[in-house]
C-alpha positions in Angstrom: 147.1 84.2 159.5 143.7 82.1 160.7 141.8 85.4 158.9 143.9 85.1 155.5 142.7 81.4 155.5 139.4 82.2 156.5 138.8 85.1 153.6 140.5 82.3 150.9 137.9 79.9 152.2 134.8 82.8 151.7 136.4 83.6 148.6 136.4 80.4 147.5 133.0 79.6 148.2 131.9 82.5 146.6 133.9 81.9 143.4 131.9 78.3 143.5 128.6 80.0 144.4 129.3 82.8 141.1 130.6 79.6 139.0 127.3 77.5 139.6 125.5 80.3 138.8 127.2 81.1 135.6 126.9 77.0 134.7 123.0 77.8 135.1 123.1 81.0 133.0 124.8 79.0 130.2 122.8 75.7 130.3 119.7 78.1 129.9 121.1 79.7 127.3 122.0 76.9 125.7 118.7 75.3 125.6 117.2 79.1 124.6 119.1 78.6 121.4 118.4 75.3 120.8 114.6 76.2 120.7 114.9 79.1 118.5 117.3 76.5 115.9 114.1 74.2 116.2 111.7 76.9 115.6 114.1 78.6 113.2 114.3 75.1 111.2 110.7 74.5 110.8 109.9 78.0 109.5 112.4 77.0 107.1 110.8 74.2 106.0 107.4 75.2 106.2 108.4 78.3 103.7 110.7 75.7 101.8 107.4 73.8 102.0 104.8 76.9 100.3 107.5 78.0 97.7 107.8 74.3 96.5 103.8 74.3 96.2 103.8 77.5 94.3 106.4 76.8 92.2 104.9 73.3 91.5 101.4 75.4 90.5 103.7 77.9 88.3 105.4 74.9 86.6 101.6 72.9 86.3 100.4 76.8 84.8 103.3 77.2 82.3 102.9 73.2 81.1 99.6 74.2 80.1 100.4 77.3 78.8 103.0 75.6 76.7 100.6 72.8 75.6 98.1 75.5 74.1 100.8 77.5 72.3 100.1 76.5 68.6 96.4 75.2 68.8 93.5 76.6 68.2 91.1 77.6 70.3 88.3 75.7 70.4 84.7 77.3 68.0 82.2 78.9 70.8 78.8 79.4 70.7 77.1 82.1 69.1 75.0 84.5 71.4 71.6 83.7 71.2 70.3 87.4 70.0 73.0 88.2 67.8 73.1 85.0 65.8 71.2 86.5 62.8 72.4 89.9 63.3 74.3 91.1 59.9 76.8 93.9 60.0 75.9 96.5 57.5 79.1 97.6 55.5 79.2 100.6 53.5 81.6 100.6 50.5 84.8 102.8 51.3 85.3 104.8 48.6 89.0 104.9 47.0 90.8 107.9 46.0 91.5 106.2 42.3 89.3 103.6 41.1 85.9 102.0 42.1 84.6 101.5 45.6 86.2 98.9 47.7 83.3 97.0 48.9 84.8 95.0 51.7 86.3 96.1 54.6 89.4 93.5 54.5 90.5 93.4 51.3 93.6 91.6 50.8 96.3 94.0 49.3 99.9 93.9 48.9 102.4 95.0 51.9 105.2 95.7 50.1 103.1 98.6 48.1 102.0 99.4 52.1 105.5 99.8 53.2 106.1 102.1 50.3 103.1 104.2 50.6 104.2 104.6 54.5 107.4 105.5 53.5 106.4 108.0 50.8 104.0 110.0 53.6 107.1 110.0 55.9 108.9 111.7 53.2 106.1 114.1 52.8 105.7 114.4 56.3 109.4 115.4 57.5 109.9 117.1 54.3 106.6 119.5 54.7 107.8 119.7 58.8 111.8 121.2 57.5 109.8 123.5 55.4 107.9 124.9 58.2 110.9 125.2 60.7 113.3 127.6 58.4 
């Protein structure tokens, strides 16, 4: 019976030998994990921190972007060699009628919508033509 006692005792001092260590194992891990939420929450902030800057630059870009929409820009200077420099235009010549002699003559859009119209028609009609 004295050796029954005697192996609770061991066992006993074992169990509290195994326990202590265990208390160790978890203290350490606890304080392994509270480091990595410490680092964890200043990479948070310090990203929080670079996307607030770059949104603030976005939002300072597109407030300037916004205050440009409508104006004009500003007259620049003319190049210093090409200042007297006159582009030679040639008169087009017209199919009907006398030579346009500018380049950017206003003309009507409707009649240019119609005339696009009326070479489509050509177009797809000439294209059926050719596909029987």
């Amino acid at each position: 019976m004295t050796n029954i006692i005697q192996l609770v005792e061991e066992m006993r001092a074992r169990l509290g030998q195994i326990t202590s260590a265990e208390e160790e194992l978890v203290w350490s891990l606890r304080d392994a994990l509270s480091r990595v939420d410490e680092k964890l929450l200043h990479d948070v902030r310090t990203i929080t921190t670079e996307h607030e800057t770059r949104r603030g630059r976005s939002l300072h870009e597109l407030q300037r972007l916004s205050a440009r929409i409508g104006s004009f820009p500003t007259e620049r200077t003319g190049l210093s060699g090409l200042e007297d420099t006159k582009v030679p235009v040639a008169p087009i010549a017209a199919s009907e009628g006398p030579p346009i002699s500018h380049v950017f003559r206003r003309g009507d859009w409707r009649q240019a919508a119609n005339n696009i119209e009326d070479e489509l028609d050509g177009f797809f009609e000439a294209r059926a033509i050719a596909s029987r």
